[in-house]
C-alpha positions, 0 to 999 in steps of 0.5 A: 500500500502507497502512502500518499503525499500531503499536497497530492491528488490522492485525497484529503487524508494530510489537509490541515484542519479548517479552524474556521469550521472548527469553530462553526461546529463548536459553536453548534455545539453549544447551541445544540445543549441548550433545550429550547433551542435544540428542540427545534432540530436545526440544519446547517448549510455550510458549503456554497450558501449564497444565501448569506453576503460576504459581510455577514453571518449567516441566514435562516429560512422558513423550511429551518435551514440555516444558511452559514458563511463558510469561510468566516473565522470567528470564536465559538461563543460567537457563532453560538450567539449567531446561530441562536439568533437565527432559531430565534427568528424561528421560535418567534414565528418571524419565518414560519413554514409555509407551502405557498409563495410569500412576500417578503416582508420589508426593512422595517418589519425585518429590523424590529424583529431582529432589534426584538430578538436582540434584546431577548438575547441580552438575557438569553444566556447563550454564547456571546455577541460579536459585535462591539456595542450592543444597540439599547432596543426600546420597548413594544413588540415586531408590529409595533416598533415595525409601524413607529420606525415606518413613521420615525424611522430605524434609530441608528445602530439597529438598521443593521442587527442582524447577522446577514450583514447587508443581506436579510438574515429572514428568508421566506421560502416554500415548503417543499416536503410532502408532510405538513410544515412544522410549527417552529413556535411551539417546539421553542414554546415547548423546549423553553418550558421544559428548561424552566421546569429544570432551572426551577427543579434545580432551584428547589434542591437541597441546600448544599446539593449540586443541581443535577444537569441533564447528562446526570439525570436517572436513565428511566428519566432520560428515557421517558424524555425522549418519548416525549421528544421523539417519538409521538406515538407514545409521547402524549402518554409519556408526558402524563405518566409519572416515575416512582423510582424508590427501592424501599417500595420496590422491595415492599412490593417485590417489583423487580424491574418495573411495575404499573397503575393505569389508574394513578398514572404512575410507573414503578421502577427499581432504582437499583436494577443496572438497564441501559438507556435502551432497555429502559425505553422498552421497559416503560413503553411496555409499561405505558402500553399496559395502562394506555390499552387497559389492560386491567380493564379487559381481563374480566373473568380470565385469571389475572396473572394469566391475563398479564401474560398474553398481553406481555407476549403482545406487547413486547412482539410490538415493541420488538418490530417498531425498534422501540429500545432495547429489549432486556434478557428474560423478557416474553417473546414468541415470534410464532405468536405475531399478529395474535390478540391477547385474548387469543394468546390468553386461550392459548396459553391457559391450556398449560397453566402450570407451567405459565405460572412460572413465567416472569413478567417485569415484576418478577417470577409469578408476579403481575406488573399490571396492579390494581390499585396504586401502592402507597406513594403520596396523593395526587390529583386524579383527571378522567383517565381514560379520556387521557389514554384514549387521546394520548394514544389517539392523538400520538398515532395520528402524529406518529403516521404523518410525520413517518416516525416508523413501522406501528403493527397492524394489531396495535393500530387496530386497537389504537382505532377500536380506544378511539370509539369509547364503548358507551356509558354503563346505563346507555348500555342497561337502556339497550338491555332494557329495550332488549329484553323487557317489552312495554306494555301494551294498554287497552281502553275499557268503559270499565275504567272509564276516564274523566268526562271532558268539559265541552260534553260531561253527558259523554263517557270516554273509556279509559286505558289501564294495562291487562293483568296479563300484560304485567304479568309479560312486561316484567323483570326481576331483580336480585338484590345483593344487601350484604354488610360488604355492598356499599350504598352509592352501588344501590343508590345508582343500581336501582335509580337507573332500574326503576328510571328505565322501567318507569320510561318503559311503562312497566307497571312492576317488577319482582324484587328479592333482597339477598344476603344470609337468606332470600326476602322476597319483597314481591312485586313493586312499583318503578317508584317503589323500587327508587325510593321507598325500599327498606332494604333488609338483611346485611348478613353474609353474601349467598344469591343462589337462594334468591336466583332460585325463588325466582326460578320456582315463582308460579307468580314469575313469568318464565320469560322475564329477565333478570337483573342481579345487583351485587359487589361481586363478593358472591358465590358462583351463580347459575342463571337459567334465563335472560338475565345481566349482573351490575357490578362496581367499576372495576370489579370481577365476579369470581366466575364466567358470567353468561349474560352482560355484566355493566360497570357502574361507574 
């Protein structure tokens, strides 16, 4: 192999550095640190840009390209400054992106912009200014100041503040790709709110304490961050979800990697565990996945560890075919199990449950990193969760697609676009029961009940309507009353308010109610209003509903067709049901067995 001399044709291998761009690109550098201007992703164009005289700086355009002289040799701090002030001008939408032609706007609009850009940098503390004295900028807005120099004229030494020279640092182009422009704005916005949040993080640390920069941050923090940052699907859902990482907790609760709530928006990690950043992106998008497709939620009857499984093998086939981190060793994955719903895994795989049960999740061995309820951490404000899921998910695949982060599975995206179609409330669901399977009425008008004569003709008798015996013995229903010591009285209150509205708005004359708890009381047939509000409910023992199920079933006086509404806290017995018939449970709770009618959640 010939070794090439330093000025030959052979390439560039003995140049000399160019401390120009050297410089430039520490002064990029510097700028790139800062949040809110790093937010806005820049590009440089460095080589051949006409865009920029010969006396200047440099030039930023609408589509976020900063156009740099090349040849200029200058301190890094000095470009750090130049540079900022040209992503300033993108931040304060003086060059927002647009597809169609624009006019350029003209001296005096474009001096007040960069007299406002200045004076915001004379506390925006990024790098230093070139240039020898520092122009007093009065106060007021572009407008304003653009319309008082139009009358008054530019004050000297701020005609020519920008960093063009004299060219225009501001230029106005079309936008050309074939996704929506972005909003330079609101990145900035967002970006400046994000190192406020740190700046007063920092101020509210212990006194003593050195303040904690970014570099020096947890690396669950700085994975959760860039989901915020980059990449949508998952960044709604990410900025709402709050870490706890505490190992005394994790301890208590045996989590060995990570555990979550959906409920309390809250993700349990295991400060001590030693993941890489990577690792620790997969392990909390996998987490956020379980809260944001409530997962909780849909196991219903099915075992719950079983349950949580089948949604690891789903989730994680997901993140391992969008690239989301890194997945860490032990993990659930089947590739022969892609394309399957959990529900399908779940039947799969509850064939063999002995050995399933010795499965790890990220909690650990046997161990559920789906929880119930939120472990003991402090209190917090709670906001209608499921709205916050449904549009973080919503919202973050929409964003996702149009800006073409990446591959989302097709079984992700269908259920992303099943979430966004909420199912309806529990008692719009117990009116379409109750046009199911309770028939109105069909009255009948007799002389034998004959109505109020009217005033015009009192020596004419009207007939009356009145329902037939034989129509309240068919347009019935009963209900299976759970009055347990263990039944709460806000799950009654609502339960039988919104039986007796619906049976009152289906003009059914009465329904058969029985009281369980020890034993059966039959309180008979009952009146819509009697149901709602003159009640006395009796009992408060035990929790056994069969007896009362079954005094329903030998009822001579019970049609055989009528249905059946059973209103219990779910700390029963199993129930074997021979009709139509539907169970009303509190909101999150499970029967301890497969129901074969409906089940509403009472919210």
């Amino acid at each position: 192999m010939s070794r090439r001399g330093r000025g030959g044709k052979g390439g560039q291998a003995g140049a000399r550095p160019d401390p120009a761009a050297k410089a430039f690109f520490e002064g990029a550098r510097m700028v790139a640190a800062n949040r809110a201007l790093g937010s806005m992703e820049p590009r440089y164009c460095r080589e051949d840009c006409r865009d920029v005289p010969p006396d200047g700086w440099a030039a930023v355009d609408s589509n976020g390209t900063v156009h740099v002289h090349p040849r200029r040799l200058a301190d890094p701090r000095e470009w750090a400054w130049v540079l900022a002030h040209c992503l300033l001008h993108l931040g304060f939408g003086h060059v927002p992106a647009a597809a169609e032609e624009r006019e350029q706007p003209d001296r005096f609009a474009l001096a007040a912009r960069c007299a406002v850009v200045v004076r915001f940098q004379a506390t925006f503390s990024v790098g230093s200014s070139p240039f020898l004295t520092s122009p007093s900028v009065p106060g007021g807005d572009e407008e304003e100041l653009a319309e008082r120099w139009r009358r008054d004229g530019i004050p000297a030494g701020l005609e020519a503040c920008g960093v063009a020279g004299a060219g225009d640092d501001q230029l106005l182009v079309p936008w050309r790709s074939w996704y929506d422009p972005p909003d330079w704005g609101k990145e900035f916005a967002h970006g400046l709110a994000r190192t406020m949040g740190e700046a007063m993080e920092d101020a509210g640390a212990r006194p003593g304490s050195r303040p904690r920069r970014r570099h020096e941050r947890d690396p669950w923090e700085r994975a959760l961050g860039w989901f915020v940052s980059s990449y949508p699907l998952l960044g709604g859902i990410a900025a709402g979800m709050e870490v706890v990482a505490d190992a005394d907790l994790a301890r208590a609760h045996d989590i060995s990697v990570a555990a979550v709530n959906a409920s309390a928006g809250e993700i349990y990690v295991n400060p001590l565990r030693q993941q890489t950043e990577g690792e620790w992106r997969f392990i909390l998008a996998h987490e956020m996945l379980h809260a944001a497709l409530r997962h909780a939620d849909r196991c219903g009857p099915r075992d719950h560890f079983l349950f949580n499984v089948a949604c690891d093998y789903v989730i994680n086939g997901w993140l391992v075919e969008m690239g989301v981190g890194d997945m860490p060793q032990g993990l659930l994955y089947d590739p022969r199990l892609a394309g399957m719903s959990a529900e399908e895994v779940y039947d799969r795989i509850a064939t063999d449950r002995r050995r399933m049960r010795r499965m790890a999740t990220l909690r650990g061995k046997g161990g559920s990193d789906v929880l119930g309820e939120p472990l003991p951490h402090r209190p917090k404000d709670y906001v209608d969760l499921d709205d916050f899921y449904r549009r973080g998910l919503v919202q973050g695949l929409e964003l996702h697609v149009s800006q073409d982060r990446g591959l989302v599975p097709v079984g992700l995206e269908s259920e992303i676009r099943a979430i966004a179609h909420p199912p309806p409330p529990w008692d719009v669901q117990l009116a379409r029961w109750f046009d199911e399977f309770v028939p109105r009425p069909e009255a009948v008008r007799s002389f034998a009940r004959p109505a109020r004569r009217q005033a015009s003709t009192p020596g004419i008798p009207r007939a009356g309507w009145y329902f037939p015996p034989e129509e309240i013995a068919r347009c019935t229903f009963g209900v299976v009353l759970d009055t347990s010591g263990s039944m709460g009285t806000r799950l009654m209150g609502k339960a039988l308010g919104a039986i007796a509205s619906y049976a009152e708005a289906r003009d059914v004359p009465a329904a058969r109610v029985v009281f369980c708890d020890a034993a059966p009381y039959d309180a008979g047939y009952l009146q819509p209003h009697e149901i709602e509000g003159r009640v006395r409910i009796k009992g408060g023992g035990g929790t056994v509903l069969q007896p009362g199920v079954d005094l329903l079933h030998a009822a001579e006086d019970f049609p055989p067709g009528a249905p059946v509404l059973i209103v219990t806290d779910t700390a029963c017995d199993v129930l074997r049901v021979r009709r139509d018939h539907a169970y009303l449970v509190p909101k999150g709770e499970r029967l301890p067995f497969r129901p074969n009618g409906p089940v509403f959640e009472v919210v």
